[in-house]
Every structure is written in C-alpha cells, then in structure tokens.
C-alpha positions in Angstrom: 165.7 108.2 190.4 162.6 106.8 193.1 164.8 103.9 194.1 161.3 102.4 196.2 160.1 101.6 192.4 161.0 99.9 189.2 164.0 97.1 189.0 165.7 95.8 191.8 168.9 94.9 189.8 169.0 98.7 188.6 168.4 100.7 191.9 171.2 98.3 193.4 173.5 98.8 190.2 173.0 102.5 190.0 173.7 103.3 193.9 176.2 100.7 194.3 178.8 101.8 191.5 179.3 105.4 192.3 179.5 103.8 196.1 182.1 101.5 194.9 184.3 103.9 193.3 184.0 106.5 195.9 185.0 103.9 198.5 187.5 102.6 195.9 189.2 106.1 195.6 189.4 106.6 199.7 191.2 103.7 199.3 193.5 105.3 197.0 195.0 107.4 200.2 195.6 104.7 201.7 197.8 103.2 198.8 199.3 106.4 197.6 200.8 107.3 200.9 202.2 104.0 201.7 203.7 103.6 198.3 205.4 106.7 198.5 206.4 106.5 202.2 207.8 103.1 202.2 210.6 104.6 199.7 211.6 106.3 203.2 212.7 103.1 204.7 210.9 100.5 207.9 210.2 103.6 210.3 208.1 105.7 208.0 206.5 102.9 206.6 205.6 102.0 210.9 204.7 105.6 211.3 202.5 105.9 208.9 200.6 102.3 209.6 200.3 103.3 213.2 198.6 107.0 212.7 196.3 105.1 210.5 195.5 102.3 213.1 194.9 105.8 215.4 192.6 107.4 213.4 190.7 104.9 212.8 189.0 106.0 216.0 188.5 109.2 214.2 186.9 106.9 211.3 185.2 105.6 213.4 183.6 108.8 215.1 183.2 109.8 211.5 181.0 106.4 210.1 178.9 106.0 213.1 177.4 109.8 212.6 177.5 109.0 208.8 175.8 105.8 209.0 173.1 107.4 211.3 172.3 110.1 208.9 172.5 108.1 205.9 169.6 106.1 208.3 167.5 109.2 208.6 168.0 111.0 205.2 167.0 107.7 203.1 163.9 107.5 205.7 163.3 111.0 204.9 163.5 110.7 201.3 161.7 107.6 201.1 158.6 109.1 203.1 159.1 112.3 200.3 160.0 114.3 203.3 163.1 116.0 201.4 163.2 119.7 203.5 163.1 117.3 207.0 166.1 115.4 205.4 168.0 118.6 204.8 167.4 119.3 208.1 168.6 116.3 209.3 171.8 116.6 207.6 172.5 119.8 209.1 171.9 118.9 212.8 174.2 116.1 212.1 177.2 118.3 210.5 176.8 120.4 214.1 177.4 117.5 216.0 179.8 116.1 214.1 182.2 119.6 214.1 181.5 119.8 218.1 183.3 116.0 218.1 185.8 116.5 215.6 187.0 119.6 217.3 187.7 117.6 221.0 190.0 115.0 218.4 191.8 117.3 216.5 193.2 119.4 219.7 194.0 116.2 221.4 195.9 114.6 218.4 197.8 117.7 218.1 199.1 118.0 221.9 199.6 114.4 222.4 201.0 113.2 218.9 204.2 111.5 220.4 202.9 110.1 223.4 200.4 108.4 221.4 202.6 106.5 218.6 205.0 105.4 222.1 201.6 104.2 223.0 200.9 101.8 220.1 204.0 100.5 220.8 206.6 102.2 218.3 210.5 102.2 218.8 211.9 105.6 219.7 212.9 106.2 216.3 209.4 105.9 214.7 208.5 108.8 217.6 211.3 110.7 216.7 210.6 110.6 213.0 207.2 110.7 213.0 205.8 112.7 215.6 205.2 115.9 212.9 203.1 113.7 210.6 201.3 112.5 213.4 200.4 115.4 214.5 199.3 117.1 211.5 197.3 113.9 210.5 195.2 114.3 213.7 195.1 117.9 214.4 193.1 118.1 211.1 190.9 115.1 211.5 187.8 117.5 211.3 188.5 117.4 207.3 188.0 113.6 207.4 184.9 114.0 209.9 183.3 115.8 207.4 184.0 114.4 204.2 182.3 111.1 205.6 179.6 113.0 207.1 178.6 115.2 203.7 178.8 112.0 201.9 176.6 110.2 204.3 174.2 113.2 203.5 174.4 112.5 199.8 174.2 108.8 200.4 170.9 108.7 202.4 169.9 110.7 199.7 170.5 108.5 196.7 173.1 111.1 195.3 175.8 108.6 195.5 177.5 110.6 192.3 177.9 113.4 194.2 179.7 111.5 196.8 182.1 109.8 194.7 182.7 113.1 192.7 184.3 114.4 195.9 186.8 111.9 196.8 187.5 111.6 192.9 188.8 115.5 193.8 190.2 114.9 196.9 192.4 111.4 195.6 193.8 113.2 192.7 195.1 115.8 194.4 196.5 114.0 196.9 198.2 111.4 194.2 199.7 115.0 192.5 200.9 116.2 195.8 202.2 113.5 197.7 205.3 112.6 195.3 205.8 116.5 195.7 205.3 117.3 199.2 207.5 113.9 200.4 210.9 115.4 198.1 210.3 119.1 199.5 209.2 118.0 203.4 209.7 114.3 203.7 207.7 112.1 205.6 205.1 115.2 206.9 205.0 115.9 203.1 202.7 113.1 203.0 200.5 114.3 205.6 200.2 117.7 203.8 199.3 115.8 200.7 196.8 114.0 202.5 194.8 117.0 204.1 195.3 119.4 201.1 193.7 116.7 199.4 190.7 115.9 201.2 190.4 119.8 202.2 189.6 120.4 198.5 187.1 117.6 198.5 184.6 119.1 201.5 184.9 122.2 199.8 183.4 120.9 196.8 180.9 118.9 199.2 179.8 122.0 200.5 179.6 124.0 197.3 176.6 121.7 196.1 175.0 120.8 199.4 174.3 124.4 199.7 173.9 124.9 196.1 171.1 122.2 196.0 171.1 120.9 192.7 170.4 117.5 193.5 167.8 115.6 196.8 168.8 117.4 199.5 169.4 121.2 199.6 170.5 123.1 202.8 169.9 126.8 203.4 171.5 128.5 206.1 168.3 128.9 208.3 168.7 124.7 208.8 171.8 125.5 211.2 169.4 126.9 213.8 170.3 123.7 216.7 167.0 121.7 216.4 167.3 120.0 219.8 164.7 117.1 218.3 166.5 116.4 215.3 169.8 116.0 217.1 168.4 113.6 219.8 167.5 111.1 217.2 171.0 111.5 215.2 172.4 110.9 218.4 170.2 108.2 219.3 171.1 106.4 216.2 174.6 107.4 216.2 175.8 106.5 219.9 175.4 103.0 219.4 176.9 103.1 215.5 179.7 105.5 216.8 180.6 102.8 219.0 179.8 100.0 216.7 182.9 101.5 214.5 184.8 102.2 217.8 184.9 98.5 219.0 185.9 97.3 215.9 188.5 100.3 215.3 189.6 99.5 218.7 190.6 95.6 218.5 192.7 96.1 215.0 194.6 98.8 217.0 195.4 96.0 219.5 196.6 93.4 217.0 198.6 96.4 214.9 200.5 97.1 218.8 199.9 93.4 219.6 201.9 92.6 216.2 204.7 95.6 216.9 205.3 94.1 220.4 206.2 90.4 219.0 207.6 91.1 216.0 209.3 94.2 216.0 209.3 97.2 213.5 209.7 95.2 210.4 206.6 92.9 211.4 204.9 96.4 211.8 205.9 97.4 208.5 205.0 94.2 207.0 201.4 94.2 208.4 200.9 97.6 208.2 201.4 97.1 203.9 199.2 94.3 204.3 195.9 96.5 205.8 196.8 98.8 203.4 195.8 96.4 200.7 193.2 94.6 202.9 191.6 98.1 202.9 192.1 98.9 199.3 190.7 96.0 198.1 187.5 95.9 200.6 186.6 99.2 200.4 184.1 98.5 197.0 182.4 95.8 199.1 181.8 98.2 201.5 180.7 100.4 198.5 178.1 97.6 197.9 177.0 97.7 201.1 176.5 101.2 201.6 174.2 101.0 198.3 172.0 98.6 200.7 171.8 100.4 203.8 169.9 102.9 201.2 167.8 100.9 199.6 166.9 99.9 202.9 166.4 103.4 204.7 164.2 104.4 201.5 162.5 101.0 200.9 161.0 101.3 204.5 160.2 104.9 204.7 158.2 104.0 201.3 156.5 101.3 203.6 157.9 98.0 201.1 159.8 96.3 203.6 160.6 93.0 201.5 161.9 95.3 198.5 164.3 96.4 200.9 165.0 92.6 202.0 165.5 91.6 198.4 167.7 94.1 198.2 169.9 92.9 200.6 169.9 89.2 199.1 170.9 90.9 195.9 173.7 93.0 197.4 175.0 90.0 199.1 174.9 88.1 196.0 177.4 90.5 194.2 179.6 90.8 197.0 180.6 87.3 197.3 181.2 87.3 194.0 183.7 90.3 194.2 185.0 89.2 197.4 185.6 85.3 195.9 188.1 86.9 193.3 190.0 89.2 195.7 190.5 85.7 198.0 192.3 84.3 194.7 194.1 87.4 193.9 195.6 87.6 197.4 196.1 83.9 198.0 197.9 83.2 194.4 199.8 86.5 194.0 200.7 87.5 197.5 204.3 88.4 196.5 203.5 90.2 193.1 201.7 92.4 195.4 203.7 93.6 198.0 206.9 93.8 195.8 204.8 97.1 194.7 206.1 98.5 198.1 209.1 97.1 199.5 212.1 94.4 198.7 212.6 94.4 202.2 213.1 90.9 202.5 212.2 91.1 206.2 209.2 93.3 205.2 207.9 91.2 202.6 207.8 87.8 204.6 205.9 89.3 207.0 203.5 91.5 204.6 202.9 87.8 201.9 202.0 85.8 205.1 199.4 88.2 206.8 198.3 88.6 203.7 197.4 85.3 202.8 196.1 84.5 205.8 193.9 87.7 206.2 192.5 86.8 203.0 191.2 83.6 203.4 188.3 85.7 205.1 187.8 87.7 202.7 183.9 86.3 201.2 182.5 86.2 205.1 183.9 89.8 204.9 181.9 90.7 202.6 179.1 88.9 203.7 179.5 90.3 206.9 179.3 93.8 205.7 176.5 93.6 203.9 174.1 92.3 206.5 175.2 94.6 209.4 175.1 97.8 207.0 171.6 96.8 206.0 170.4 96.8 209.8 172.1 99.7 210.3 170.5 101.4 207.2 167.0 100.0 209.3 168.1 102.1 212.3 168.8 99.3 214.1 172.3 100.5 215.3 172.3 98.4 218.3 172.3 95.1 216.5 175.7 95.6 215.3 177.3 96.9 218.2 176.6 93.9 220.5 177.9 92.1 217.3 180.9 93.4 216.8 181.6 93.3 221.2 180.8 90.0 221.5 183.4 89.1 218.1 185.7 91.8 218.4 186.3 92.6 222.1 185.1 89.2 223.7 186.7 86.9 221.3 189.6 88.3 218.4 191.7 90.7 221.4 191.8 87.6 223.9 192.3 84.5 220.9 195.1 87.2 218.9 196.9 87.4 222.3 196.8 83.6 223.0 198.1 82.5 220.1 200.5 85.3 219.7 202.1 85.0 223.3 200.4 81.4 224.6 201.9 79.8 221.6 205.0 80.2 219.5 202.9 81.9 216.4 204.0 85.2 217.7 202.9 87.4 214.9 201.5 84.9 212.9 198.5 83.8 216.0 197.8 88.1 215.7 196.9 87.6 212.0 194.7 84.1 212.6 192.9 85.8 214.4 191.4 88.4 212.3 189.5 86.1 209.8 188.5 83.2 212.6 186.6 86.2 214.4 185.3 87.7 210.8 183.3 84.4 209.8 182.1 84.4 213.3 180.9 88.3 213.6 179.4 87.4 209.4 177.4 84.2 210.7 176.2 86.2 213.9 175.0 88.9 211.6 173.5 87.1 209.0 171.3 85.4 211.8 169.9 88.8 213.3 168.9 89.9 209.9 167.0 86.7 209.3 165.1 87.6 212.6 163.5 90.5 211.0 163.4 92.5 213.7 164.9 95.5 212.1 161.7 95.7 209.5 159.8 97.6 212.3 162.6 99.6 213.7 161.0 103.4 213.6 163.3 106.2 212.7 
C-alpha cells in the first residue's frame, strides 16, 4: 500500500497493528523469562532484571541505528527511490554488526564484574554470572533483529516485522520451560537467543528474497562510504537518545538495589517487566508514525504526515488511559502471576502503581519524539531526554530516595514526575515545526 495517499485512519490502522503486535510479542520475552525465572527464587529473579537493565544499552545501540534507518528507508520509499532504500538498509546492517561485535566480546569477558557493578549481592554474581554472559556475548542477535525490522518498518512492511518476532517469541515460550528444568537459570538465556536466532534467520530469508519493498542483493554490501555517513549522521544522536534514557533506568534499577536490597530489586525488576509489556504497543503506535512521517515528507505532504501524528496520539491515550486503570485497580492480581513473595510483592504493587500513574504522558511522549525522529530530526530528542532524564530523574530519584526517608519508594516517584515533563517538552518541539524541513 502507497501510504502518502488515500485515508489517514487506514494507513495509521494498517502500519500500526502489525507494529503493535510485533512490539507486543518482544514483550513476550520479557514476560516469559521472568515468569519462569522467578519460580527459581529472589536472586534469579535480580539476575535476570539486572542483565536486562544492562542490555538495554545494547537496546539502545540497537533502536538508535533502527530508528535512523527506518528515517531513511520511509524517505526513500516515499520519494519512490526503493533500490537507494535497499541500499540504505544494507550500509546500516554493516555498521550495526561492526558495533554489535565490540558489545558482545565485552559482555562475555566482563559478565560478573558488571552485575557487582549494578549493585547485586554476591549471590546474584555467583548464580548468575553464566546467564549474564550468554545474554551479552550474543547481543549481535538482538542488534539485528531491531535493525532488519527497522528495514521493514521504513519500508511499510510492518507484517514482515511482526512475522519475525511472532517466530522468535514462540520459540522462546517452547524452550524456556525446557531449557530452565535441564540448565536452570542459563536455560533461560538459551531459550532466549535460540529464539530470537531463528527470528533474523527468517528476517534475512526474505530481505534477500525480496518479495516485498525493499530487496537486497549481495552487490549492496559493497561499504558505500556516503550512505553510511548519513546513517551515522542520523544515528549518533538517536543512538544516544536511547543511551541516555537506557542509562538513567539503570541508575534507579542500582539506585533501588542499594536502598532496598534484593527483594526491592526483585520487586521492581517484576514491575518493568510489566511496565514494558504493557507499553511496548504504544510504542507500536508510534513506530507506525515515525513512517508515515518519513514517507509523508519524502512524498512532499508535510501536514498528512502532521495529521498523522495527531491521529496516532489520539489512539494512544486511549490505550494508555486503560492500562493506567488496569495497573492502578489490579496491582496485586498482577503480580501474584509471578511471585507470593510477600516481600516481593509489596515492593512490585507499589512501584507499580506509582509508575503507572504516568502511563497517558507515556504514551503521549512516545509518540511525538518518534515522529521527529521519523523527520530525521534525531537531535530534538536527545537534548530531550538529557535535559529530563540525566539533568532532572538521576538527581530528583536520588534525593528522594537518600534526602528523604522514601528510600525506594522516592526511586519510583521519580520515573513518572520526569515522564510528563520529557512528554510536555516534546509535545512543544513538535508544535515548532521545525522538523517539516529537516532533509534526509
């Protein structure tokens, strides 16, 4: 479909829900793991939580090069330019591998010394140094599962892209009941990467069989030295966009270990799971509108693309209102899914109510900073997310956590207090306009 033409409503209904269930079932991992983990007791559950909060820099790595090729490809494809898009993608996957490499070997050799790092007891290290380790010496699996599906994104094949984490989450539910009873807690790693393994190889399989917008032929892997200086152009300041923001909930997961101990950890760590699960579709949504964006402007309609934006918006406050009620009136239903910990579970129903109360500028939020950075305008967002992330939720988590007797619970007032702000900051810039004449 020519997303540039026809119905608004459509274009944002067809893109955004494949996007939503793709995101929805890279959620799934999430949930999965720490469902069948926390039946391992407090540690693994602390383990697992804190890898996470550590990879998110690989996430992180992983998005900002995604979200600069989705940028490019929908530019591409919007201009009917689909052989430059292919192009594109390719240069993009080289970079991408060169980064993902550097990660993986340094996750691998420094596995224990990181989780000691973030804070974790000795007997979290001692337990969970192997899944660690696995987890980030195979990082370049999750590197390029973003990265292919930011191909097929930009492209408006978002099918494709949730057909591959469709693969990649069933296997991973099949195998991670199994793997944990034969390995134990690296069982779940295995699961993890067998899982998403399977899912780039079926990314591959049709990016170079080419049945759909973008098809890439092995002559494309030439280095085009061009091409790659405007991915990275666009991808520095996205990569760190993703970094700043990967960075700070790293803090508050370490700030919330130091002054609350491992059941705190645990607690919160179940929480993010679910924060993630259940924000992951509005993040589908706005993925559909960095898209419609990219393509909107390289079809020269600049107030489609802000109309699709409004619309976007529109939907995700409505998702994100009933996800607020769900986590404010059923906090315990919830978490009783994956612990009776009582310990656990106070500390899981109370960050979760109080993350939740967020949850609309979240979405909000999401929408208008993944529309500029579907513009190109990657820098936008970055100063957004320093200014809320770094200059304001690190220092205002640690006052009220240690300058006040909150302790844990300062950590988790934190995260939506700086949320609104970073949403309200956002929604400002994108009234500006500025990004409408942002070239690519």
């Amino acid at each position: 479909m020519d997303y540039t033409e026809g119905s608004i409503t459509k274009a944002v209904v067809l893109l955004a829900i494949p996007m939503i269930l793709e995101l929805s079932l890279e959620s799934v991992f999430a949930i999965v793991d720490i469902f069948f983990v926390s039946k391992l007791g407090p540690a693994a559950i602390a383990t697992v939580g804190l890898t996470e909060s550590v990879i998110t820099i690989v996430y992180s790595v992983a998005i900002g090069l995604s979200t600069a090729v989705t940028a490019i490809v929908a530019r591409r494809i919007g201009e009917k330019e689909p052989e430059l898009a292919a192009r594109s993608g390719v240069q993009a996957l080289w970079i991408g591998l060169l980064v993902s490499v550097a990660l993986c070997i340094c996750g691998a050799i420094w596995a224990s010394d990181i989780l000691a790092l973030m804070g974790a007891s000795d007997e979290v290290v001692e337990q969970g140094a192997g899944f660690t380790r696995l987890m980030l010496g195979t990082s370049v699996v999750i590197m390029l599962l973003f990265l292919i599906n930011g191909i097929f994104r930009g492209a408006g094949d978002a099918a494709m892209a949730m057909k591959s984490l469709w693969i990649a989450s069933l296997i991973n539910i099949i195998l991670c009941p199994l793997f944990i009873h034969w390995f134990g807690l690296i069982g779940a790693a295995m699961a993890t990467v067998c899982g998403r393994s399977c899912g780039v190889l079926y990314q591959c399989y049709h990016l170079f069989r080419g049945d759909g917008a973008i098809k890439i032929k092995w002559s494309y892997f030439k280095p085009h030295w061009e091409l790659s200086k405007s991915i990275i152009h666009l991808a520095w300041p996205a990569t760190l966009q993703f970094i700043i923001a990967s960075g700070s909930w790293i803090v508050l997961a370490r700030l919330v270990a130091e002054t609350g101990g491992t059941d705190a950890s645990a607690g919160y760590q179940i929480t993010i799971r679910n924060i993630v699960f259940f924000i992951l579709p509005a993040w589908g949504l706005s993925n559909a509108a960095a898209t419609l964006v990219g393509q909107n402007l390289g079809a020269g309609k600049p107030e489609r693309a802000l109309q699709s934006v409004l619309l976007t918006t529109r939907f995700n406050v409505i998702f994100m209102s009933f996800v607020t009620f769900i986590f404010l009136v059923f906090p315990h239903q919830i978490i009783s899914f994956f612990t009776l910990d009582p310990e656990v579970t106070h500390h899981a129903v109370l960050s979760l109510r109080i993350i939740g109360v967020g949850y609309i500028f979240y979405g909000i939020g999401m929408v208008m900073i993944q529309a500029l950075n579907g513009a190109g305008d990657t820098r936008t967002p970055t100063w957004i997310n320093f200014v809320g992330f770094w200059l304001f939720q690190i220092p205002f988590a640690y006052f009220l956590a240690k300058g006040t007797e909150l302790n844990t619970t300062g950590a988790y007032i934190a995260i939506p207090v700086a949320e609104t702000l970073i949403a309200l900051a956002a929604v400002f810039f994108f009234y500006q306009g500025k990004w409408k004449r942002v070239k690519v």
